[in-house]
C-alpha positions in Angstrom: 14.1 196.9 245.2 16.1 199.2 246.8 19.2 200.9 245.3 22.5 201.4 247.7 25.1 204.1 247.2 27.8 203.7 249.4 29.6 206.8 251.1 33.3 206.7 252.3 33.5 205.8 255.7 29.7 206.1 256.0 26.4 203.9 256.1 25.0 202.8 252.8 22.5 205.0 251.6 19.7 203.1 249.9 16.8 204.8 248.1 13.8 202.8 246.0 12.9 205.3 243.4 14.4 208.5 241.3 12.5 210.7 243.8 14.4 209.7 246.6 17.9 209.8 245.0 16.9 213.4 244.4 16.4 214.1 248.1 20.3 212.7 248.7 20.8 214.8 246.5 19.8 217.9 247.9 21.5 216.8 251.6 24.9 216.6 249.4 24.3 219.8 247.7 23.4 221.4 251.2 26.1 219.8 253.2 29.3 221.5 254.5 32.0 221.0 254.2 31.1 221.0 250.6 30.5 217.0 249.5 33.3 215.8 246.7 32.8 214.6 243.3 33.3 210.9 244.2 30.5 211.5 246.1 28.1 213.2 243.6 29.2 210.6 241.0 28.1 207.3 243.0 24.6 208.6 243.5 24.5 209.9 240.4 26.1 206.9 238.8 23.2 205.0 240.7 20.6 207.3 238.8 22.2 206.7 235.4 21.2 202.6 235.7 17.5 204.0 236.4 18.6 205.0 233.2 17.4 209.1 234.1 19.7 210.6 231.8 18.1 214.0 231.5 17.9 214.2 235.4 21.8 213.3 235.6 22.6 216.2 232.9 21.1 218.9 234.9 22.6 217.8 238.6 26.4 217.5 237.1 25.5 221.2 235.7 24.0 222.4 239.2 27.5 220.3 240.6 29.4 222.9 238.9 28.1 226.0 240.0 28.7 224.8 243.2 32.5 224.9 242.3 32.8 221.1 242.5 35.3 220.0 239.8 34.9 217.2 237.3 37.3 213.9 237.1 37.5 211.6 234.5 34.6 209.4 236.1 31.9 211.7 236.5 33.2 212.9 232.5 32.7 209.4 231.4 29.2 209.4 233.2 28.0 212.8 231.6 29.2 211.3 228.1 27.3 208.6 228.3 24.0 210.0 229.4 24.2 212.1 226.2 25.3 209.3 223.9 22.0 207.4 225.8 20.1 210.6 224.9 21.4 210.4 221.0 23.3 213.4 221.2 26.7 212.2 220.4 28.0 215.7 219.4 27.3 216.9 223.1 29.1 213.9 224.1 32.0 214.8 222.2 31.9 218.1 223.5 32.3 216.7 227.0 35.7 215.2 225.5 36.8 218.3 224.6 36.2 220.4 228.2 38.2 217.2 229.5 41.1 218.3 227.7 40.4 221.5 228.1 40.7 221.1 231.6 43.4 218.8 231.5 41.4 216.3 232.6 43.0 212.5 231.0 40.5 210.6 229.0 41.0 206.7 229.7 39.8 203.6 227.8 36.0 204.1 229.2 35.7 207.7 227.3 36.3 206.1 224.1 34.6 203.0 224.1 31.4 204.9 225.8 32.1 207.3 222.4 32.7 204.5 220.2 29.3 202.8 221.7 27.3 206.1 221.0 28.6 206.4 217.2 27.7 202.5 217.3 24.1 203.2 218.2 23.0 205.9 215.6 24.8 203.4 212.8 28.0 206.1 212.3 30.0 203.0 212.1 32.7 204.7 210.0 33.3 207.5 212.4 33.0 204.3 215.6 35.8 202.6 213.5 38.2 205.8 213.0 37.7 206.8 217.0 39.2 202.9 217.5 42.0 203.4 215.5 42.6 207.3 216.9 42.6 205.6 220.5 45.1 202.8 219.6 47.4 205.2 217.9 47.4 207.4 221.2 48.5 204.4 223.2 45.3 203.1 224.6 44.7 199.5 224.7 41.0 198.2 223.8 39.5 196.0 226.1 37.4 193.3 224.6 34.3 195.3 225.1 35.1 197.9 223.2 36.4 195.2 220.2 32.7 193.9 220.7 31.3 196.9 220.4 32.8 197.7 217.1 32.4 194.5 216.0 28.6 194.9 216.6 28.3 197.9 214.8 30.0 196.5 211.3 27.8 193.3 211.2 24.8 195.4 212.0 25.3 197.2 209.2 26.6 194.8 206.8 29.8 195.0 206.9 30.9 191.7 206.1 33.9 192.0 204.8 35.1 194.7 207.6 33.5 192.6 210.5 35.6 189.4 209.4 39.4 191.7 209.4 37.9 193.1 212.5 37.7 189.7 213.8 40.9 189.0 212.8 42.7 192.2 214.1 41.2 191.5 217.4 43.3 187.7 217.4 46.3 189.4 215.9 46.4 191.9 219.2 45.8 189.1 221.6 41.9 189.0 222.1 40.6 185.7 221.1 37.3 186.1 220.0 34.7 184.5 222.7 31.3 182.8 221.7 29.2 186.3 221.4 32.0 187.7 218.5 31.6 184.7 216.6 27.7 184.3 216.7 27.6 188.3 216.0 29.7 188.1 212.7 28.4 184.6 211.8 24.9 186.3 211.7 26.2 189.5 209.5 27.3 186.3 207.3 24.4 184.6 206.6 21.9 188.0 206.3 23.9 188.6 203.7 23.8 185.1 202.1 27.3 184.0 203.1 26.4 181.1 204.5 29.8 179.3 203.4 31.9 181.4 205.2 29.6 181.5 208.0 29.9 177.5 208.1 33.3 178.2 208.1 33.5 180.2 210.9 31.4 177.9 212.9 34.5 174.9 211.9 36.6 177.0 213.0 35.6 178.3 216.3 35.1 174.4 217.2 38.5 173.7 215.9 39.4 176.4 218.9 37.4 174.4 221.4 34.3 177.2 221.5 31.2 175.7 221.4 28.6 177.0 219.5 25.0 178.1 221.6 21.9 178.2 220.8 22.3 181.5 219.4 25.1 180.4 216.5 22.6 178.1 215.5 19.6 180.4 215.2 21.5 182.1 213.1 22.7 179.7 210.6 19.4 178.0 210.8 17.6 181.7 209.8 20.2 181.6 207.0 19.8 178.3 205.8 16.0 179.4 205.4 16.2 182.2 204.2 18.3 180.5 201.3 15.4 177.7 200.7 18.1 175.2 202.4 15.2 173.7 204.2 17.0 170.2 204.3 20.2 171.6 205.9 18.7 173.4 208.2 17.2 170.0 209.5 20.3 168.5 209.7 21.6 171.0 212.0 18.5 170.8 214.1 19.6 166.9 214.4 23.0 168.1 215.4 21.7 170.4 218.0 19.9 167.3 219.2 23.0 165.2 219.3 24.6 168.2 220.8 22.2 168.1 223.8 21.4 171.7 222.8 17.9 172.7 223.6 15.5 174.1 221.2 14.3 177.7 222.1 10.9 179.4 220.4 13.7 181.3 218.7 14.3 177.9 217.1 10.7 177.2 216.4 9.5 180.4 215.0 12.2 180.4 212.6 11.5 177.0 211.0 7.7 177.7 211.0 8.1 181.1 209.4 10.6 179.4 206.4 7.8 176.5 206.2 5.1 179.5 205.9 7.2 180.8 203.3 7.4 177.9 200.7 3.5 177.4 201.2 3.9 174.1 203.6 1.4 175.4 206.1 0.2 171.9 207.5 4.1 171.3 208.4 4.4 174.5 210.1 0.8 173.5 212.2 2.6 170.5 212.5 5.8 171.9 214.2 3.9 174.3 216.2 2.6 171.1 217.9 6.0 169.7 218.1 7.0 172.4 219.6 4.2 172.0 222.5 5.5 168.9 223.2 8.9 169.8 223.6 6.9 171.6 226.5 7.7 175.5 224.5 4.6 176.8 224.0 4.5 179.6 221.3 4.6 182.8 221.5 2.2 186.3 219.3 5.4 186.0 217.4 4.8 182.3 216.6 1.1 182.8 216.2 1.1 185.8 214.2 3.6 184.3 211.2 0.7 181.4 211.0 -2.0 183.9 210.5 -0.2 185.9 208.4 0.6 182.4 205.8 -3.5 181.6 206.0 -4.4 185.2 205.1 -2.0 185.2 202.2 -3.5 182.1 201.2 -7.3 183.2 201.2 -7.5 181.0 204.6 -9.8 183.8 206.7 -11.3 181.7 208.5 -8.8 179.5 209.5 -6.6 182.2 210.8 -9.5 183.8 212.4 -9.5 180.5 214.5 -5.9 180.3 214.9 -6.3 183.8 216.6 -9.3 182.5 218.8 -7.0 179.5 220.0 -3.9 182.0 221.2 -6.7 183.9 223.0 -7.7 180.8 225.1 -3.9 180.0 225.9 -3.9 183.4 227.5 -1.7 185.2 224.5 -3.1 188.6 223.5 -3.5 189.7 219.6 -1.5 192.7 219.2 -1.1 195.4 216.4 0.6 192.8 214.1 -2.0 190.5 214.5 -5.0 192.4 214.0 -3.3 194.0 211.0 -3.0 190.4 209.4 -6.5 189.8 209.7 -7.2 193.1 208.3 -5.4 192.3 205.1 -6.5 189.2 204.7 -10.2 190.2 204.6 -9.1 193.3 202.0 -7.3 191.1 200.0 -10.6 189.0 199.5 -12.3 192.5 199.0 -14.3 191.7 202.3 -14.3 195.4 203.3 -17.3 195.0 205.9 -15.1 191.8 207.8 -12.6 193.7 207.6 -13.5 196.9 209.1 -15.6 194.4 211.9 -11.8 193.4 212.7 -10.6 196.8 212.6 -13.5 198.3 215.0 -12.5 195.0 217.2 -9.2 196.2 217.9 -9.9 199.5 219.1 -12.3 197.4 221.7 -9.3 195.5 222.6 -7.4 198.5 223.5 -5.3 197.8 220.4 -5.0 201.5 218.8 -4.8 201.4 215.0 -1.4 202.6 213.8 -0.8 204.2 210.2 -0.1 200.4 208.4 -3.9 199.8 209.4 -5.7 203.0 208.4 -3.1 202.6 205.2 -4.2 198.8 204.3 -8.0 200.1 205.5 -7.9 202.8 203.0 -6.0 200.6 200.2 -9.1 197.8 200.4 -11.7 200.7 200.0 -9.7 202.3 196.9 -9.6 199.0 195.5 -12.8 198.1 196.0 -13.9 201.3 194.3 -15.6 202.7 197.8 -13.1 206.1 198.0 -16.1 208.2 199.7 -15.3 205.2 202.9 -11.6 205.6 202.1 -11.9 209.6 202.7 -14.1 209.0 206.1 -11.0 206.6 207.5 -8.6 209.7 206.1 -11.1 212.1 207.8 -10.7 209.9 211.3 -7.2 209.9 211.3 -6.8 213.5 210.9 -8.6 213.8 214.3 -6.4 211.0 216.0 -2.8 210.0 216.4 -1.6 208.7 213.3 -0.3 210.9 210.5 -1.4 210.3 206.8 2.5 209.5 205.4 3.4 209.2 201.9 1.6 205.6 201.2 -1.8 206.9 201.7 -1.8 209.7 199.9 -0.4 207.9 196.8 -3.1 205.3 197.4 -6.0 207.7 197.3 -4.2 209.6 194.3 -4.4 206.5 192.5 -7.9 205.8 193.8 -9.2 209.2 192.6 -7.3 209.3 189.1 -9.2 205.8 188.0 -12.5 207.0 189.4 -11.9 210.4 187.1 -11.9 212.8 189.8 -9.2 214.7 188.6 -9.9 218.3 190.6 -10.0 216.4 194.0 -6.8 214.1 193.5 -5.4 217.8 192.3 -6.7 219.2 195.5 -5.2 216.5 197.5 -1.9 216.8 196.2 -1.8 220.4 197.5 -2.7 219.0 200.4 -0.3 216.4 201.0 2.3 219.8 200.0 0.8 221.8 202.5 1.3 219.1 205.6 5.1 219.1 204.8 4.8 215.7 202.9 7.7 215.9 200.3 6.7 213.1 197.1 8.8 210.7 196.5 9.2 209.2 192.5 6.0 206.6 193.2 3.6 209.3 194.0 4.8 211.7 191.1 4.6 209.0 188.7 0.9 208.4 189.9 -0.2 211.9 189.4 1.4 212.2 185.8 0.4 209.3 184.9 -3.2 210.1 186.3 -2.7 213.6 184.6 -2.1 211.8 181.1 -5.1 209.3 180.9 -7.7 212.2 182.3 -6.2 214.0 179.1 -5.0 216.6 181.6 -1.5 216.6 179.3 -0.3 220.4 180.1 -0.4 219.8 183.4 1.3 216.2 183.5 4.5 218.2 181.4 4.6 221.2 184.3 4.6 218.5 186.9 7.2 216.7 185.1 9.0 219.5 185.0 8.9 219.9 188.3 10.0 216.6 189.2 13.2 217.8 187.5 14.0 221.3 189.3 13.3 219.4 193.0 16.2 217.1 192.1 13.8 213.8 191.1 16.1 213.1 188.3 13.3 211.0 186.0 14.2 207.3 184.8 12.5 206.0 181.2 9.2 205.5 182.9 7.9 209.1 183.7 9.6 209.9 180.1 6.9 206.7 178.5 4.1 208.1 180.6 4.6 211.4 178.6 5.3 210.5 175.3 2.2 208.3 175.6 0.5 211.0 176.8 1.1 213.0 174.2 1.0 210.4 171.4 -2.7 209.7 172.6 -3.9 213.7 172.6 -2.2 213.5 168.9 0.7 215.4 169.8 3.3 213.5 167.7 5.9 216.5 167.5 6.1 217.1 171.3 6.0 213.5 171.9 9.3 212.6 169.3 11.0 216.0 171.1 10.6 213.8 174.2 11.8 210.5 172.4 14.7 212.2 171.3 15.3 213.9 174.2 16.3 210.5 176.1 19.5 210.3 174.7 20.3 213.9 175.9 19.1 212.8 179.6 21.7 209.6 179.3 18.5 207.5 178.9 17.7 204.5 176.2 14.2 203.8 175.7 13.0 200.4 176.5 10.9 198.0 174.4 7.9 199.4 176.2 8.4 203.1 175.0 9.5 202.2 171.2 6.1 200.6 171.1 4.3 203.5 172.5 6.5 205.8 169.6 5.9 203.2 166.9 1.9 203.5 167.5 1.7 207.2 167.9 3.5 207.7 164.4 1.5 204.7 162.8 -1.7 206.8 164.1 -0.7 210.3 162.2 -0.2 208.2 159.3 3.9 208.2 159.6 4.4 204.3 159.0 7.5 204.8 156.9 8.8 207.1 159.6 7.5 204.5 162.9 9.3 201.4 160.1 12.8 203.2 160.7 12.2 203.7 164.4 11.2 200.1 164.3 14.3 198.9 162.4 16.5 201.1 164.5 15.9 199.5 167.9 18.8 197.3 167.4 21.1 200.3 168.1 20.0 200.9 171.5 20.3 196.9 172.5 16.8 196.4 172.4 14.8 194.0 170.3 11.6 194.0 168.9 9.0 191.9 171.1 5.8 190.5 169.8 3.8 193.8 171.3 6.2 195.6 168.6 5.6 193.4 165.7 1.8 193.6 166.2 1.8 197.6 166.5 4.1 198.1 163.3 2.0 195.2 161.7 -1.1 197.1 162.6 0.4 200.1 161.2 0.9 199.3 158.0 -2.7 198.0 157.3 -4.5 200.5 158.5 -2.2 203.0 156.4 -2.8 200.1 153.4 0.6 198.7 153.2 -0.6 195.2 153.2 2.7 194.1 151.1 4.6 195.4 153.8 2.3 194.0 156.4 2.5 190.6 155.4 6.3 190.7 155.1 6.7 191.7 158.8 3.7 189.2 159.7 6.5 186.4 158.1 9.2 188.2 159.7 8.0 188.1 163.3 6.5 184.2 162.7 9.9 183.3 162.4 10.9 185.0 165.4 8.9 182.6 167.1 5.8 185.5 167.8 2.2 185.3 166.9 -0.4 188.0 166.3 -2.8 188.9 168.6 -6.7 189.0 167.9 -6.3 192.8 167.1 -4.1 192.0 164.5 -5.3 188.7 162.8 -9.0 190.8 163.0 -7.8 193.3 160.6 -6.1 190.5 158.1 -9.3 189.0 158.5 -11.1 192.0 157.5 -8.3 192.8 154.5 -9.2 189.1 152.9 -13.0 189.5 153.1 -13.0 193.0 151.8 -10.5 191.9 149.3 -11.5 188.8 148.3 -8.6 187.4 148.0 -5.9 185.9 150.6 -3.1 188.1 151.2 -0.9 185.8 152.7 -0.4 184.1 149.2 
């Protein structure tokens, strides 16, 4: 198709590609007398909906060494091709030669600005240019009230999207279908689905009839609240309506029916939906897989994929993936890598979640030397290794006890410019700990503090059991006691790791007042605690005090476990005689 650009006075001149427009370009550049910036700006203008941005940079700065000035059009044009670009800070330096050079920014300027701060989610800075352009006397058009209203309800900005919505009535602007549909969707993603229901009354109060798109929304709401029943009834109501259902529609109902574990309802609908003559799309397919997989259904979805094949629908990366999982999750490692070598036949390259779940499957399945060959392959290929499968392999190595190369790893993953994040540092101290490799796990630790990973109770449990296991009970109370000083309370998790550590070196009196002061940090003995202290007393021979606890935590409604009724079991046979009496 080809593209006109219309001269004053002058045949249209039409060009097909970029590569054309650049040859008008060069007769305008060449032609004398010199060609004027109305001029310059339609073809260039043209160039911008080939959506060349770069290209139209570089002529408007070739336009000016030529001498030709700028106007407020080919301004707004140069703005927007860096806001298109994501450089919004160029664009607003654009704003700033215009006033430089007296030039007079109108309505377009801002709301191209406004769009740009929209777009890279700086909604804040979007909302204050608004108000700056109001103040200075210019009046929004409803695009750019759309465009702002976009931006809150993308972000989830409820409460600002709805007075925005407002603020456009009070000014005169009464909202149209698209600003009610946008904010009743912010509504209902964020589980407002009242006052999205609202909103829908009240737009048909104002004669505005919802499309299918305000009902997708409320319907993907209503789902994704369980409200399977009402979003039914508003399917009837789009019936009634004589609105037609779209695969939007479709895929929306099958995926909620996928999700509460009604897979024969969601085959079901897919044939419904066939009849209603809509045939379903990868989307469609690929939530049905996905359900079967998660249900240990391999096969089934394996033949789901082979039926979207013969109705001419290709797999993609989502799909394949699925399948992937699905075998891993059944520890089917060979199938799985069968699926994966498949889709690299297909032309379907592996991204990083494949190589990721790959590499997960093999760690799980205790096959790391397989894992390391997939992390090996990707080093040679497109993918990078990211932050998920490092901390899967660091796992992987830790349980298998090969402590030097999860080490040797970790410098690794350093070296590549991988920064940890609080998952992967709890894996390696926690690995550092159970591999008795305690020294290390506190220099890490310490770590974690200087590069700002402020630690929660659970790396401060991993080292106090740590250090309660390699019978360092004076470090590991330091570290108890040092919770406090961090604005930390231990949990019921860590008093039981304390408790047992003291009850080990003998210091049941000392683990009984730790025991009887939980209370003061509102947290209550469990039966895991009762057992430990229990424990501790008879295997420091307080069986008095033993059996009181033992009556104490039966009336708490807790039992003991088979550690503990073993060594009452072994205190009455040795004994001869019944303790409990």
């Amino acid at each position: 198709m080809s593209m006109p650009v219309r001269g004053k006075g002058k045949r249209d001149h039409r060009f097909d590609n970029v590569d054309h427009a650049l040859i008008l370009f060069n007769n305008l550049i060449e032609k004398y007398p010199k060609s004027s910036i109305e001029e310059f700006n339609k073809l260039l203008g043209a160039i911008v909906k080939m959506k060349h941005y770069a290209i139209v940079v570089s002529k408007y700065r070739q336009i000016e060494l030529l001498g030709v000035s700028h106007n407020v059009y080919s301004m707004n044009i140069l703005i927007n091709c860096f806001c298109q670009l994501g450089r919004i800070d160029f664009g607003f330096s654009v704003l700033g030669k215009m006033l430089k050079l007296g030039v007079e920014p109108d309505v377009v300027t801002f709301s191209t600005l406004i769009n740009g701060l929209c777009n890279q989610s700086k909604i804040s800075e979007a909302v204050c240019m608004f108000d700056e352009m109001t103040e200075k006397g210019y009046q929004p058009n409803l695009i750019v009230y759309s465009t702002v209203l976009k931006g809150l309800s993308k972000t989830g900005n409820t409460d600002r999207a709805v007075r925005f919505l407002r603020l456009m009535e009070s000014r005169g602007y009464e909202p149209n279908i698209v600003a009610y549909s946008t904010v009743i969707d912010c509504l209902c993603k964020n589980g407002l689905l009242q006052e999205a229901l609202n909103l829908l009354s009240e737009m048909k109060v104002k004669g505005i009839r919802p499309d299918i798109i305000t009902y997708n929304c409320l319907i993907h709401g209503m789902c994704n609240l369980g409200q399977q029943e009402e979003a039914t009834r508003l399917l009837n109501k789009m019936v009634d309506n004589n609105i037609s259902l779209d695969i939007v529609t479709y895929t929306i109902l099958i995926d909620a029916l996928c999700k509460e574990g009604r897979i024969s309802k969601a085959v079901e609908t897919v044939d419904m939906m066939r009849k209603q003559g809509i045939e379903p799309n990868v989307v469609t397919y690929n939530t049905l897989v996905d359900s079967h997989c998660k249900e240990g259904m391999i096969s089934e979805a394996e033949d789901i994929v082979d039926a979207m094949i013969k109705r001419g629908i290709e797999p993609n990366n989502v799909t394949y993936n699925t399948l992937v999982n699905g075998h891993c999750l059944q520890n089917e490692m060979d199938k799985a890598r069968r699926v994966f070598n498949l889709m690299i036949e297909k032309g379907c390259a592996p991204n990083i979640v494949t190589y990721n779940t790959m590499i997960n499957g093999y760690c799980k399945g205790k096959r790391l030397d397989e894992a390391m060959e997939l992390v090996h392959e990707i080093s040679q290929k497109e993918p990078i290794l990211n932050i998920v499968t490092y901390s899967t392999l660091l796992q992987s190595m830790f349980q298998l006890g090969r402590v030097s190369t999860a080490c040797e790893l970790f410098r690794k993953m350093l070296a590549s410019g991988q920064v940890p994040d609080i998952v992967t540092c709890l894996i390696l101290l926690d690995g550092l700990c159970k591999t008795g490799h305690i020294e290390e796990a506190l220099k890490l630790f310490q770590a974690m503090r200087n590069g700002g990973l402020e630690p929660d109770i659970v790396p401060y449990t991993i080292l106090i059991d740590g250090f309660c296991k390699a019978g360092h009970i004076e470090v590991a109370k330091e570290l108890f006691h040092q919770l406090s000083d961090s604005g930390l309370k231990p949990d019921v998790y860590t008093y039981c790791i304390m408790i047992n550590g003291l009850c080990k070196e003998g210091l049941s009196d000392e683990a009984y007042r730790l025991f009887g002061n939980m209370g003061d940090n509102d947290c209550l003995p469990n039966s895991c605690c009762y057992n430990v202290m229990i424990r501790g007393f008879l295997r420091n021979s307080y069986a008095s005090k033993a059996t009181q606890l033992l009556t104490e935590m039966v009336g708490k409604g807790f039992s003991a476990d088979i550690f503990t009724a073993t060594l009452f079991m072994d205190l009455i046979i040795y004994s001869n005689k019944s303790v409990l009496l």
